[in-house]
Backbone as numpy.savetxt, mean C-alpha at the origin, in Angstrom:
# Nx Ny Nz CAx CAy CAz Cx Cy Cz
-13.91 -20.88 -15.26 -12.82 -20.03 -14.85 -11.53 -20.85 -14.83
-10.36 -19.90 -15.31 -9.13 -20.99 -15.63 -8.39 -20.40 -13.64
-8.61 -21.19 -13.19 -7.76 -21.01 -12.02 -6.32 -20.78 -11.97
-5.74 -21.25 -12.94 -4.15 -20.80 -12.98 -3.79 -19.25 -13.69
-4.91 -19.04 -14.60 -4.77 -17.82 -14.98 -5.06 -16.76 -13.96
-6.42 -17.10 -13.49 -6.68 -15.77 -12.25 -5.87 -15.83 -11.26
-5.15 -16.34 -10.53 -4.25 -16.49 -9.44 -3.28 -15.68 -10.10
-2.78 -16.00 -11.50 -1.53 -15.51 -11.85 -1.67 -13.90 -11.75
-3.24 -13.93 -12.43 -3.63 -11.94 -12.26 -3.43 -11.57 -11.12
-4.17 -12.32 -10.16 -3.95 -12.11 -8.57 -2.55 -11.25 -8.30
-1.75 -12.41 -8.05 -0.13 -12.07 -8.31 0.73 -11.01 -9.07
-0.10 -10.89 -9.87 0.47 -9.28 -10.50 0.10 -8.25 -10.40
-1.31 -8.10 -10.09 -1.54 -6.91 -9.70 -1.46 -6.93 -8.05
-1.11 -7.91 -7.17 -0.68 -7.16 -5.96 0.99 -6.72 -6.03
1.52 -7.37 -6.78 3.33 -7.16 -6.85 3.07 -5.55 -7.57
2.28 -4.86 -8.41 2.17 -3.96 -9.09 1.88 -3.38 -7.65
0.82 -3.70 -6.81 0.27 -2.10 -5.86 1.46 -2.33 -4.78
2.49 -3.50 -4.46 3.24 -3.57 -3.40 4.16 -2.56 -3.77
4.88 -2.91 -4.99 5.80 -1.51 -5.49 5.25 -0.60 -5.46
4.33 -0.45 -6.31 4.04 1.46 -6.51 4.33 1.53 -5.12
3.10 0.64 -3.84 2.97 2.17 -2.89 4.25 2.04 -1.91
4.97 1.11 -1.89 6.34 1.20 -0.91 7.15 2.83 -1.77
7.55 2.62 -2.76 7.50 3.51 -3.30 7.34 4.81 -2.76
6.06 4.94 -3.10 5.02 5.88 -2.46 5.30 6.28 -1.76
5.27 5.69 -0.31 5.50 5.76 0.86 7.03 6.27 1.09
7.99 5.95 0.18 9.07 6.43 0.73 9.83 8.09 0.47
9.05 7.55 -0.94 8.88 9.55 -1.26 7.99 10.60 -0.21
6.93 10.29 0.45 6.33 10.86 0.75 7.27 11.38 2.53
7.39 9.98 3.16 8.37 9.83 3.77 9.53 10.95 3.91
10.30 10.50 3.04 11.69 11.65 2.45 11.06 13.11 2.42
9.92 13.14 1.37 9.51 14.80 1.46 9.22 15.61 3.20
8.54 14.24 3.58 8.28 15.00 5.13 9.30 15.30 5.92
10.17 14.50 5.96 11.46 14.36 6.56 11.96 15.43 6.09
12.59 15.99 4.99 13.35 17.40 4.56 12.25 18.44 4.73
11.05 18.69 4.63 10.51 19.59 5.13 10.05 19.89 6.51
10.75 18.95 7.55 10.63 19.25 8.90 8.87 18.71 9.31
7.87 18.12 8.87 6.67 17.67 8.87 6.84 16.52 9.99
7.62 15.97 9.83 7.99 14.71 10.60 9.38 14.89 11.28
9.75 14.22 12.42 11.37 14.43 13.00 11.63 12.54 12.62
11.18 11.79 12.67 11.87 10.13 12.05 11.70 8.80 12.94
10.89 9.52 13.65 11.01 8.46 14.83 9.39 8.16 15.02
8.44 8.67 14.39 7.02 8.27 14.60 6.84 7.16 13.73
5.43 6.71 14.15 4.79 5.29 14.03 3.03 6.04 13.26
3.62 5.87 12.37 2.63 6.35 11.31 1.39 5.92 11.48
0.16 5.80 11.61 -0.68 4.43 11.11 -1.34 4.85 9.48
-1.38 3.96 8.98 -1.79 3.34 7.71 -3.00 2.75 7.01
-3.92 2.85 5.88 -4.63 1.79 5.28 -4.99 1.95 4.64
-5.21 1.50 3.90 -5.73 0.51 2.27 -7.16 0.39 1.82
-7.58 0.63 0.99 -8.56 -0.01 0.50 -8.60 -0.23 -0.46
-9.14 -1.71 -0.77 -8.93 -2.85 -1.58 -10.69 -2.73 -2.45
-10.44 -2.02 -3.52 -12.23 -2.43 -4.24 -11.65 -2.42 -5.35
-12.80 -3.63 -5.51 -13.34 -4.77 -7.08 -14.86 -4.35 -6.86
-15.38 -3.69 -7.95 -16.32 -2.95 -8.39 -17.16 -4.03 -8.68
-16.68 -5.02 -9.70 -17.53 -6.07 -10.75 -18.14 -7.16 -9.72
-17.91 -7.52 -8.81 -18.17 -8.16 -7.53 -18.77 -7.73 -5.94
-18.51 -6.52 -6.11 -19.18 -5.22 -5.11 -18.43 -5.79 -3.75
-17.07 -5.77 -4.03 -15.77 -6.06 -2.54 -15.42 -4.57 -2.57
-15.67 -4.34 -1.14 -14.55 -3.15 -0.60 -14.12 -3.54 0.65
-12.71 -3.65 0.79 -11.74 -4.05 1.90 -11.29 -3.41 2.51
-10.86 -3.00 3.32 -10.26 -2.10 4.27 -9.35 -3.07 4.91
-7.79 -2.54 4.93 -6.78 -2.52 5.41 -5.68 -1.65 6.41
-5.26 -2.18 7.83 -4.98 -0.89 8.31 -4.14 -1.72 9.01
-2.56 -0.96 8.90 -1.83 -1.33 10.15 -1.18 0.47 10.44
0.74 0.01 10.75 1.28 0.98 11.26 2.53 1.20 10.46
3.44 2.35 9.92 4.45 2.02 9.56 5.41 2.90 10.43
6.55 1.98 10.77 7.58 2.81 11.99 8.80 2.84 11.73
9.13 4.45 11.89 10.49 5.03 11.45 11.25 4.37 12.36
10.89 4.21 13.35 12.18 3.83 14.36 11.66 2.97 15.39
């Protein structure tokens, strides 16, 4: 295994899922917000899951995200 290569994959595909889902999140965000779903001031909670099939990893990730 070339270690400088897989790290580098590493590194791009989390910079790839950090954008998309901030992203994500802010559209979804905005939509709730103009459709009255949300008022701006809640503390969302959040999480992730992280699976690599070829290795049999499933991760679970969970925090909070806060409007205010």
């Amino acid at each position: 295994m070339n270690e400088e290569t897989f790290n580098l994959s590493i590194r791009k595909f989390l910079k790839v899922v950090g954008v998309s889902s901030q992203r994500e999140i802010e559209q979804a965000i905005a939509r709730a917000m103009a459709d009255g779903t949300i008022a701006g001031n809640e503390h969302l909670p959040v999480s992730v899951t992280l699976e690599l099939a070829g290795v049999k990893l499933q991760a679970r990730f969970e925090g909070e995200i806060q409007l205010e």
